[in-house]
C-alpha positions in Angstrom: 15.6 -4.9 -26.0 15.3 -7.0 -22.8 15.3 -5.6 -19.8 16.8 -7.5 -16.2 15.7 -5.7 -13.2 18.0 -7.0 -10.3 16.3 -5.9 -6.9 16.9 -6.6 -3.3 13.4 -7.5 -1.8 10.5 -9.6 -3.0 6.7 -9.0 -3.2 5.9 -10.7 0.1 2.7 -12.8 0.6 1.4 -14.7 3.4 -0.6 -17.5 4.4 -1.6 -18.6 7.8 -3.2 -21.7 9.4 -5.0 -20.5 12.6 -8.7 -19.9 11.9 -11.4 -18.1 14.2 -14.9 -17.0 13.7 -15.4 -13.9 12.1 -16.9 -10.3 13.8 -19.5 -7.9 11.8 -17.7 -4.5 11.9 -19.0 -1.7 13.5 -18.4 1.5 15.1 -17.2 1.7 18.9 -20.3 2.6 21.4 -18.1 5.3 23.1 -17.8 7.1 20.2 -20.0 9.5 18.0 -21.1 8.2 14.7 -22.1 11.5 13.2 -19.0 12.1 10.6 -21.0 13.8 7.8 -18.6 16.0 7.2 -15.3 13.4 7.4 -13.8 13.7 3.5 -12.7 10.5 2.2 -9.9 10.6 -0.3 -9.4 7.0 -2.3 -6.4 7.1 -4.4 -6.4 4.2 -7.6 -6.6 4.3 -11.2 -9.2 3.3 -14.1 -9.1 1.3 -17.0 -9.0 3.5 -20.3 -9.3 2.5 -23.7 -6.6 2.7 -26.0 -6.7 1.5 -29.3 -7.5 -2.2 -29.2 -6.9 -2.6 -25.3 -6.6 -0.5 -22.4 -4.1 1.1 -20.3 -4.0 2.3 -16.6 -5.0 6.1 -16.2 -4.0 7.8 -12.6 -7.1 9.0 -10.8 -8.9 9.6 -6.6 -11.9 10.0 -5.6 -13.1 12.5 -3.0 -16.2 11.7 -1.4 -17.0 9.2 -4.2 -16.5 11.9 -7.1 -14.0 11.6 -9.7 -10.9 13.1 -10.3 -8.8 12.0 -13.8 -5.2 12.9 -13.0 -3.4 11.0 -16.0 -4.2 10.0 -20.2 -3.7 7.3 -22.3 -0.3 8.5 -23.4 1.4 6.8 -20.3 0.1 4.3 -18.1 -0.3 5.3 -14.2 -0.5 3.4 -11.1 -1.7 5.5 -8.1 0.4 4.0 -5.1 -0.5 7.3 -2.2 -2.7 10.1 -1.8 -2.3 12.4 1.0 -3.9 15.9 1.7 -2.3 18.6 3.6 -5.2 21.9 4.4 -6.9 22.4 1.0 -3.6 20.9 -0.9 -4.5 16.7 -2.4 -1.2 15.1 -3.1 -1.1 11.9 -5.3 2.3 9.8 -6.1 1.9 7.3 -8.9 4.5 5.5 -11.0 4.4 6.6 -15.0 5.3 4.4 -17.8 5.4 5.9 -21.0 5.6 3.2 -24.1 8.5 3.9 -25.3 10.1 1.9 -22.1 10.3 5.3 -19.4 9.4 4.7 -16.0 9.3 7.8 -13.8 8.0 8.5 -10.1 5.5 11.3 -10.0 3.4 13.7 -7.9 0.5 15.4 -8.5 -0.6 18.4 -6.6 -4.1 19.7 -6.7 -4.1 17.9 -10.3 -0.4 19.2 -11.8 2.4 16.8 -11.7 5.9 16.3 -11.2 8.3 14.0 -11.8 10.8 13.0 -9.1 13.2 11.5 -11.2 15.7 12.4 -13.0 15.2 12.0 -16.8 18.2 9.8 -17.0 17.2 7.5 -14.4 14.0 5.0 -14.2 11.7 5.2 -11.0 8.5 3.8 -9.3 6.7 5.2 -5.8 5.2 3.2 -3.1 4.2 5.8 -0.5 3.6 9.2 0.5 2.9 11.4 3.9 2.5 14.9 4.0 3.3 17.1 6.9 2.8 21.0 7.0 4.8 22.0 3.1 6.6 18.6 3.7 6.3 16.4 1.7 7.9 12.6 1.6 7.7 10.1 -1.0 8.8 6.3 -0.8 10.2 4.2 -3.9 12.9 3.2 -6.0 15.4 4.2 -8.1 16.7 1.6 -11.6 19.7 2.6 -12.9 21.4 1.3 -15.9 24.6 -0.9 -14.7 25.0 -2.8 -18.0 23.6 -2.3 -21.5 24.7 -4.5 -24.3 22.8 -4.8 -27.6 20.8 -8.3 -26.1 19.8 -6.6 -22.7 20.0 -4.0 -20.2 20.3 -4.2 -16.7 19.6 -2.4 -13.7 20.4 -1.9 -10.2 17.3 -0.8 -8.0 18.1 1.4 -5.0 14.7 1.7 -2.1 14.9 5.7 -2.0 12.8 8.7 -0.6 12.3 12.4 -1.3 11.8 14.7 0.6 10.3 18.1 -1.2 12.0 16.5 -4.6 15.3 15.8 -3.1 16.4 12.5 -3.2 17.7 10.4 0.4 18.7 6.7 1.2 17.9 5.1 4.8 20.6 2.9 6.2 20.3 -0.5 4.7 17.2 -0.4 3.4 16.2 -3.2 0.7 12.8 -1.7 0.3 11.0 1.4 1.4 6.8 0.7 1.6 5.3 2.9 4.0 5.6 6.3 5.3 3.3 7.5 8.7 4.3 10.9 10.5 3.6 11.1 14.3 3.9 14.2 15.9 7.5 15.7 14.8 8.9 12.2 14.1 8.9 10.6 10.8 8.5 6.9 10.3 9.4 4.4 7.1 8.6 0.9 6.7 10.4 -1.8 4.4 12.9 -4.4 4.8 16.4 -4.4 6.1 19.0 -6.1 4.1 20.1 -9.0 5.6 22.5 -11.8 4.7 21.5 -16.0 5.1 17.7 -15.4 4.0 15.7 -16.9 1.5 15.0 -14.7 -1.7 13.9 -16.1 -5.0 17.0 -17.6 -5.9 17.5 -19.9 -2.4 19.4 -17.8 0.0 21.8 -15.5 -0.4 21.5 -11.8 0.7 17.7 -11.5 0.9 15.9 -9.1 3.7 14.0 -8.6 6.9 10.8 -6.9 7.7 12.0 -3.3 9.5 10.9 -0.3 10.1 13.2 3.2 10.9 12.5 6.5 13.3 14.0 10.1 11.8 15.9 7.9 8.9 18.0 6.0 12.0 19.3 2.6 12.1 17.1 0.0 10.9 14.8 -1.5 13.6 14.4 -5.3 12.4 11.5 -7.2 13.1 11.5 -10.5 14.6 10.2 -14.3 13.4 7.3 -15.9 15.6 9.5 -18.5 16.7 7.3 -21.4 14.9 8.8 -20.1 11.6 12.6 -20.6 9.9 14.1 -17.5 11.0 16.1 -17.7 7.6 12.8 -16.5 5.7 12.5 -13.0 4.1 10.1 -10.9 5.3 9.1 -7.3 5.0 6.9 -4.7 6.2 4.2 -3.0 4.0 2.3 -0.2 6.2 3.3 0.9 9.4 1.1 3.3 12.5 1.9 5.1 15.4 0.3 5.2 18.5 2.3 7.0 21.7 5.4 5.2 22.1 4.0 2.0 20.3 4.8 1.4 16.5 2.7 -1.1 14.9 4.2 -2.4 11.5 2.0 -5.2 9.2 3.5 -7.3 6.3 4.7 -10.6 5.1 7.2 -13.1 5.3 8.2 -15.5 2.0 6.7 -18.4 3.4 3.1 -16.5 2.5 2.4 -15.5 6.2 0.9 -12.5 6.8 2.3 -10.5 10.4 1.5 -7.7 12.7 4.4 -6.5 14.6 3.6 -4.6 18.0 6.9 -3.1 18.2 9.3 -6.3 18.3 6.6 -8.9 18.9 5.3 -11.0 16.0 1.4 -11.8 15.3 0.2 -14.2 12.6 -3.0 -13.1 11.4 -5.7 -15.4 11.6 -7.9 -17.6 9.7 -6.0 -17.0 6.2 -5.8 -21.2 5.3 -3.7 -20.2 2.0 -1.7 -17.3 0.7 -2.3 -13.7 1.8 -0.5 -10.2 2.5 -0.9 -7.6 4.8 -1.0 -4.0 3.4 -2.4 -1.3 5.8 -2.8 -1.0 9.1 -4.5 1.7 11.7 -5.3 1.8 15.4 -7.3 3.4 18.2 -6.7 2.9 21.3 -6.1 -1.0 22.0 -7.3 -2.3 18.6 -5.6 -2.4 15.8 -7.1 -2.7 12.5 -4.9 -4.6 9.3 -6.5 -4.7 5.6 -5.4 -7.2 3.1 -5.5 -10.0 1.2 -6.7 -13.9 2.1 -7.9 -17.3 0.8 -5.3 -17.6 -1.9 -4.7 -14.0 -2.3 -8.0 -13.1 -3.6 -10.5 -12.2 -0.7 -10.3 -9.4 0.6 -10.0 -9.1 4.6 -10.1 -7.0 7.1 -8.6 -8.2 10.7 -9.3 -6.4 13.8 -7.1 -7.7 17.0 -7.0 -10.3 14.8 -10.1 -11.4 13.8 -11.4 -11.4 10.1 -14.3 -9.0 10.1 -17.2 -9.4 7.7 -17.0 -7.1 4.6 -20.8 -6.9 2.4 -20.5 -7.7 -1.3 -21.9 -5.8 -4.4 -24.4 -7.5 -6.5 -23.4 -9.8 -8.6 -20.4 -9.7 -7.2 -18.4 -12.4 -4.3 -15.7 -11.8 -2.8 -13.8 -14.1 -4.3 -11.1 -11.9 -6.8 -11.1 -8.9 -4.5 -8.8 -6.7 -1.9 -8.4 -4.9 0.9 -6.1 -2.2 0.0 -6.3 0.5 2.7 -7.7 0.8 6.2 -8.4 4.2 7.9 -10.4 5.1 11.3 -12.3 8.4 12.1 -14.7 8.9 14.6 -15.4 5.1 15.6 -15.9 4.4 12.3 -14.2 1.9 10.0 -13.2 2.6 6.5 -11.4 0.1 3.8 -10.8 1.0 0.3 -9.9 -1.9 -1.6 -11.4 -3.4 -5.5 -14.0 -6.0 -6.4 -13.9 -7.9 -9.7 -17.6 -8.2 -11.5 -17.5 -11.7 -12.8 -20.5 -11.0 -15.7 -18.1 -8.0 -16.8 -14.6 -9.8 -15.8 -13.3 -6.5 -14.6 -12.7 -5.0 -11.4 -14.9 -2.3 -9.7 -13.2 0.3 -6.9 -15.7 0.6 -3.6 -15.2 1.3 0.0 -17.0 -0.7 2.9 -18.2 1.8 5.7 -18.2 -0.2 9.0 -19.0 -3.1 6.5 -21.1 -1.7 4.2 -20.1 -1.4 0.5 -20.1 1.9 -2.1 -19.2 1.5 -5.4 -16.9 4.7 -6.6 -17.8 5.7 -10.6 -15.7 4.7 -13.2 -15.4 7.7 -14.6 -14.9 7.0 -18.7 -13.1 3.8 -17.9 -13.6 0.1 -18.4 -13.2 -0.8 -14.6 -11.6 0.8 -11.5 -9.2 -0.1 -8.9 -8.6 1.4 -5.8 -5.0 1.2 -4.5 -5.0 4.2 -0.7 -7.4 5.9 1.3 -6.9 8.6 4.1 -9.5 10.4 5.6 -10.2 14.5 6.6 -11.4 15.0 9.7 -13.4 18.0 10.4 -12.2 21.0 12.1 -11.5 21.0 15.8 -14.1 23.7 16.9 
């Protein structure tokens, strides 16, 4: 039976024509470098056999050691990990083969599924704050079903503690970030006269919402056809200034200080955007350049220089997450071996690269990252 998923946003990518000299990164000199006891949480998946091939099996890492959350019986892409005290949350998106797609949680290693048996659903995000706990996605529902297809109308959704919630207008839902008592959500905005796939018709804008409020769109740099799509895929918070990072359809990759547009520099071909963290003045964006398969990491714009495994390049790799903590710069993101031809998980320490285990899988990917500090004493 076919299947004709009809959504409202696009998988944005970027490219960028500006280029300037790269920066090594390390940490700030103001700042101690002693974070021994910081506990990084990397949220991805592994490559398990099954039968003759493989499938995706759910899985993080804490501090480089394993944790298996899924099985072969369904495949599962980890999309968010967040802890709360001694509490790991992970949401992943399940598909079972016999067609089922379902958003689920994990806590401390037992899931749940968000959705409703009856309806199909995927995650993008997750925040945690106190018992509260948020998850970004979609919902498919069946909207026609004949004996050639079925089709499906896809609604950007969140929960919060398992209940379901739409924002105003919202074409997508990407990133959630909690600041204080104020909740944040990143995405796109529907919008009418923009460019999708099919030329333009009722495509979407990069936008970002405060307490599930009105949309706040984000503008074009004014170089660019405003009639582009564009949406945002991580969002941060600092004081009274919300700093949103995605793409536009035209394969540009932007930073967004409130309203004002940034192209990110020196990606000469198609590239994306995907996390974003700041301290203090600079702000910190992980991604993709070159094409879509180098990974990059741009602080106040400028592509920083990520280390390489041996026999490894960085050509076939991302930068999937970016988190600071204590002056000190962490990126998850996934590497593929070329003698192998599959992909390895790591994260680069101001630079520096560590390879997380496999566990029984083939390769690894790694997909989110956030970081534990230690206690306030």
């Amino acid at each position: 039976m076919k299947k004709t998923f009809y959504y409202l946003t696009f998988v944005a990518f970027a490219f960028c024509l500006a280029a300037c000299k790269k920066s090594s990164i390390h940490p700030t000199n103001d700042q101690k470098n002693n974070d021994t006891t910081v506990d990084v949480y990397i949220g991805g998946y592994i490559d398990a056999p099954k039968g003759n091939g493989i499938t995706q099996v759910a899985a993080y890492w804490k501090n480089g050691a394993i944790t298996v959350l899924g099985d072969t019986t369904a495949m599962t892409i980890v999309k968010g990990i967040a802890v709360s005290g001694s509490d790991v949350y992970v949401a992943a998106t399940e598909y079972t083969f016999n067609g089922g797609e379902y958003a689920v949680v994990w806590k401390n290693g037992v899931a749940t599924r968000l959705s409703p048996d009856a309806a199909e659903a995927e995650v993008t995000s997750i925040a945690v704050q106190g018992s509260d706990v948020y998850v970004g996605g979609y919902t498919h529902k069946i909207v026609l079903q004949t004996a050639e297809e079925t089709q499906y109308d896809s609604s950007p959704v969140y929960w919060k503690n398992g209940v379901e919630s739409q924002l105003t207008n919202a074409a997508s839902i990407n990133a959630i970030t909690i600041s204080g008592s104020d909740i944040y959500f990143a995405g796109s905005s529907v919008a009418g006269g923009k460019f999708t796939g099919n030329g333009m018709g009722n495509g979407s804008v990069a936008a970002y919402w405060k307490n599930g409020n009105s949309p706040v769109t984000l503008d074009y740099p004014s170089i660019y056809l405003p009639a582009y799509s564009s949406s945002a895929s991580a969002i941060a918070v600092s004081g009274s200034t919300v700093y949103t990072a995605g793409t536009t359809m035209n394969y540009q990759p932007e930073m967004w200080k409130n309203n004002t547009p940034f192209i990110l520099a020196s990606s000469v071909e198609a590239s994306s955007a995907q996390s974003v963290a700041v301290s203090g003045e600079d702000v910190y964006i992980a991604g993709v350049s070159g094409n879509f398969n180098v990974a990059t990491v741009w602080k106040n714009n400028l592509p920083l220089t990520l280390t390489t495994a041996p026999g490894t390049t960085m050509t076939n790799s991302e930068a999937t997450a970016v988190a600071l903590e204590r002056g000190n710069i962490y990126v998850s993101g996934s590497i593929k071996n070329a003698a192998g031809n599959e992909y390895g998980a790591y994260y680069w320490k101001n630079g520096q690269l560590t390879r997380l285990t496999n566990g029984t899988g083939v390769g690894a990917f790694a997909t989110c990252m956030t970081l534990v500090p230690p206690p306030v004493l």
